[in-house]
N, C-alpha and C positions, 0 to 999 in steps of 0.2 A: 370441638365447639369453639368458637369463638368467642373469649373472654368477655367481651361486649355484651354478649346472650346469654352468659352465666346462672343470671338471677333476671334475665329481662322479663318484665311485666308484658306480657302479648295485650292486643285488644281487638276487635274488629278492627281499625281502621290497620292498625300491621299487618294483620294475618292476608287481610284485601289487598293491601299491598304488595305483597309477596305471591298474593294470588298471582295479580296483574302484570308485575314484574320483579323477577328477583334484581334487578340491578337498580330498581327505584326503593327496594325494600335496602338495600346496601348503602345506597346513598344517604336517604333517611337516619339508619337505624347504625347502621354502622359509623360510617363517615361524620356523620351527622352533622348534613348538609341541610340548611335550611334557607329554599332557592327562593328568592322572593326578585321578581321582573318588576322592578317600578318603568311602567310607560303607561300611556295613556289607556294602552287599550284593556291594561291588567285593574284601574280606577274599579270598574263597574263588579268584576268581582270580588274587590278586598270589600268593597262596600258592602257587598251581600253577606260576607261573611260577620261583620259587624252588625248589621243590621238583624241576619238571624240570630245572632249572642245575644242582643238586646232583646230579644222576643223571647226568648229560653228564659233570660231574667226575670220577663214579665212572668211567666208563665208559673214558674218558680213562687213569685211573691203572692199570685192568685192561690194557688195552691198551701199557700201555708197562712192564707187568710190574713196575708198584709195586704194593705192600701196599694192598689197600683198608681195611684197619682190621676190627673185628670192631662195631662202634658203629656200623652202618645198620640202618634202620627195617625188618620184615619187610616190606614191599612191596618194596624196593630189594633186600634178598637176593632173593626171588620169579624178583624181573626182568630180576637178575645171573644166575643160576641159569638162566634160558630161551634167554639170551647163550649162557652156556657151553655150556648143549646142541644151538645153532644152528649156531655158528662155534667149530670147534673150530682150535686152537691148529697153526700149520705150520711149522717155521722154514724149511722153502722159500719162505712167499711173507712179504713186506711187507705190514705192517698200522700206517696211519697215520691214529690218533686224532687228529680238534680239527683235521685239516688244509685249510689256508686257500691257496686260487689264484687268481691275477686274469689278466684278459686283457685290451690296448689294444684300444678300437673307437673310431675316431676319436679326437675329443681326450679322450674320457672312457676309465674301465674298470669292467668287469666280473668282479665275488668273487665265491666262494663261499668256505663255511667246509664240509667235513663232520663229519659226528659220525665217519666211519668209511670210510677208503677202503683196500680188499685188495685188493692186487696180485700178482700170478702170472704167470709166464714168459709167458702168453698172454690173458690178463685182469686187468679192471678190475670192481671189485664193488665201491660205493656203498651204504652202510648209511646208513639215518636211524631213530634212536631217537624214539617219539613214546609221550608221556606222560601226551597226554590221554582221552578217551574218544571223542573224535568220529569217529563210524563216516563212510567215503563209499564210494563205487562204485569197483570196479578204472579206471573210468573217467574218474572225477573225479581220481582219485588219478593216473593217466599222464598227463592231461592239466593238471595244475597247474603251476605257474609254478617251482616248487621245481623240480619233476623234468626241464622242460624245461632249465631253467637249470645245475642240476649235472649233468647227462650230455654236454649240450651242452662245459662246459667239461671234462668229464673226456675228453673225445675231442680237444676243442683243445690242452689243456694238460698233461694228466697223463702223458698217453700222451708225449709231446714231451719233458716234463721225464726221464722214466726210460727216452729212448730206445727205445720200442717203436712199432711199427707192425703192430698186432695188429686182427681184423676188427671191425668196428664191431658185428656181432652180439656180440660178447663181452664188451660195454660193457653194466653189468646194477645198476640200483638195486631196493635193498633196500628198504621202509618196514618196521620192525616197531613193531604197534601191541602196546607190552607189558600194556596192561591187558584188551584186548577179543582177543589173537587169540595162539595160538601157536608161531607159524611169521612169515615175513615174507611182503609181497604185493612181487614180481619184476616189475617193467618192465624189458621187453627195448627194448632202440637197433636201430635199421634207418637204415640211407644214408637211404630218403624222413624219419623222424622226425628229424633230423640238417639236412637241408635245409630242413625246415619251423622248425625252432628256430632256425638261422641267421637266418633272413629275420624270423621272427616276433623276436628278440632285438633285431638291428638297426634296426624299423621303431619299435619302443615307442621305444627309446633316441632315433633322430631327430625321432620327433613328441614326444617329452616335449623335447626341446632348443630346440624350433622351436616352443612355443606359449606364448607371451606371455601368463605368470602374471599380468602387472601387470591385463590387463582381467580382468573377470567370469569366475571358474569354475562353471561349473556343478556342483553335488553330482548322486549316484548316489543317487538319493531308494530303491531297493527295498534298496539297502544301508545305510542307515544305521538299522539296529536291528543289528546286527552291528559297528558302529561304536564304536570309544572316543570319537570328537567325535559322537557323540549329543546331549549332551548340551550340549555347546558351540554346536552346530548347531541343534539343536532345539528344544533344554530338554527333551527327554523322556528317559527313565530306559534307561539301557544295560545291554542283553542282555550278561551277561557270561560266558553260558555261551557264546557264541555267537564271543565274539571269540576271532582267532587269524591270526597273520600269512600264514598258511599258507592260510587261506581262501580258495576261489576262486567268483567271483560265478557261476560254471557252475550250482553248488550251488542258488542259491537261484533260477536260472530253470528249474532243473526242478524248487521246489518249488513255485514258480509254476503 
C-alpha cells in the first residue's frame, strides 16, 4: 500500500476516479496534482463550478430556515422556487442540509457529504441538487458511483446514527436536474442493490490499496477528452463541457 492511502478517506468522487482512470486517480490522490488550465475556454466552467457552490449555500440556508436574502440571480430564485414546490416543508420529519458521514472499511473510510437528507419515522430520502445541463439515462444515473456510494452509506450509517431500522425499499435518492427537468429522477434501494454496492465499494477500495502506484499506470485513453489532465497528458485541448466529477465512464461506452 502506498503510504499516501494508509488512512485515506475514499469518497465518491475518488473511488470514480479511479473507476475512470487509475492514472488520474494517481495524479490526484497521490501526486497531488491539482491541474487548473487558466485560458479562456476553461472561464465558462470554473464559473459553473462557483455558481453551483453558491446554489448548494442557498440551499443549505433554505433548509435550516435562514433568510436567503432577496440579492440572487433569477436563475437561483427559478430553482429555489421548483425546491419549494417539490419538498414541501414537515416539522414531523428531519431535514439535514450539507450533511456529511463516514464509515470505517478497514484501515481506511468512506464520506459522503449530501446536499439534502429527509428523514421520516420510516424513511430516508437523499436529494442531490445538480446544476449542470448534462442529460443521462435513468440508467447511467442509478448506476453511478455517487448513488451507489450515498445510498449505500445512508443504509449503513444514517439509519444507525437516528436509531432506525426501517426497510431498505424506503432508502430513495433524489437527483434534481434543476435546469433540464422538473421534478426529480427516484432511485429506489433493494437488499440485491445494497449487496452489490457493498462488495463493489470494498473491492475498488482493496485494489486501489494493493496496486503499486510507484510502477507504470496505465491511462484510460477513451477517457481523457473528458479529462482535466488532458492536457497535461496529452497536450491536447480539454473538453470542458464535458468535465464533471460525477461522470461515469458507462457514458461514454455506450457512446461508443
Amino acid at each position: 500500500m502506498d503510504q499516501k492511502l494508509k488512512y485515506f478517506v475514499y469518497s465518491q468522487n475518488s473511488l470514480n476516479t479511479f473507476k475512470s482512470c487509475p492514472l488520474k486517480f494517481k495524479y490526484k490522490y497521490i501526486d497531488n496534482i491539482n491541474w487548473k488550465f487558466d485560458g479562456v475556454e476553461s472561464r465558462d466552467y470554473y464559473e459553473g463550478l462557483k455558481s453551483g457552490s453558491e446554489f448548494h449555500l442557498l440551499c443549505e440556508r433554505y433548509f435550516k430556515n435562514i433568510p436567503i436574502g432577496e440579492n440572487i440571480s433569477e436563475e437561483f430564485k427559478l430553482w429555489i422556487e421548483k425546491i419549494k414546490n417539490i419538498i414541501e416543508i414537515d416539522d414531523s420529519k428531519i431535514y439535514l442540509p450539507e450533511y456529511e458521514v463516514r464509515i470505517k472499511i478497514g484501515q481506511n473510510y468512506l464520506t459522503a457529504k449530501y446536499d439534502l437528507v429527509i428523514i421520516d419515522e420510516n424513511s430516508i430520502e437523499i436529494w442531490d441538487w445538480k446544476t449542470e445541463s448534462q442529460n443521462s439515462s435513468y440508467k447511467n444515473i442509478e448506476s453511478r458511483m455517487q448513488t451507489i456510494v450515498y445510498m449505500y452509506l445512508a443504509k449503513e450509517v444514517i439509519q444507525k446514527i437516528y436509531n432506525m431500522d426501517i426497510p431498505i425499499e424506503n432508502i430513495r435518492m433524489k437527483y434534481f436536474r434543476l435546469k433540464i427537468d422538473n421534478s426529480p429522477i427516484t432511485i429506489k434501494y433493494t437488499n440485491e442493490k445494497y449487496m452489490i454496492s457493498k462488495s463493489l465499494i470494498e473491492n475498488y477500495i482493496n485494489n486501489i490499496s494493493n496496486l503499486n502506484f510507484d510502477e507504470t499506470i496505465q491511462k484510460n485513453k477513451k477517457h481523457c477528452k473528458y479529462c482535466e489532465f488532458n492536457k497535461l497528458c496529452n497536450n491536447e485541448t480539454i473538453n470542458y463541457d464535458m468535465i464533471d466529477e460525477n461522470f461515469d465512464y458507462e457514458m461514454i461506452e455506450e457512446d461508443d
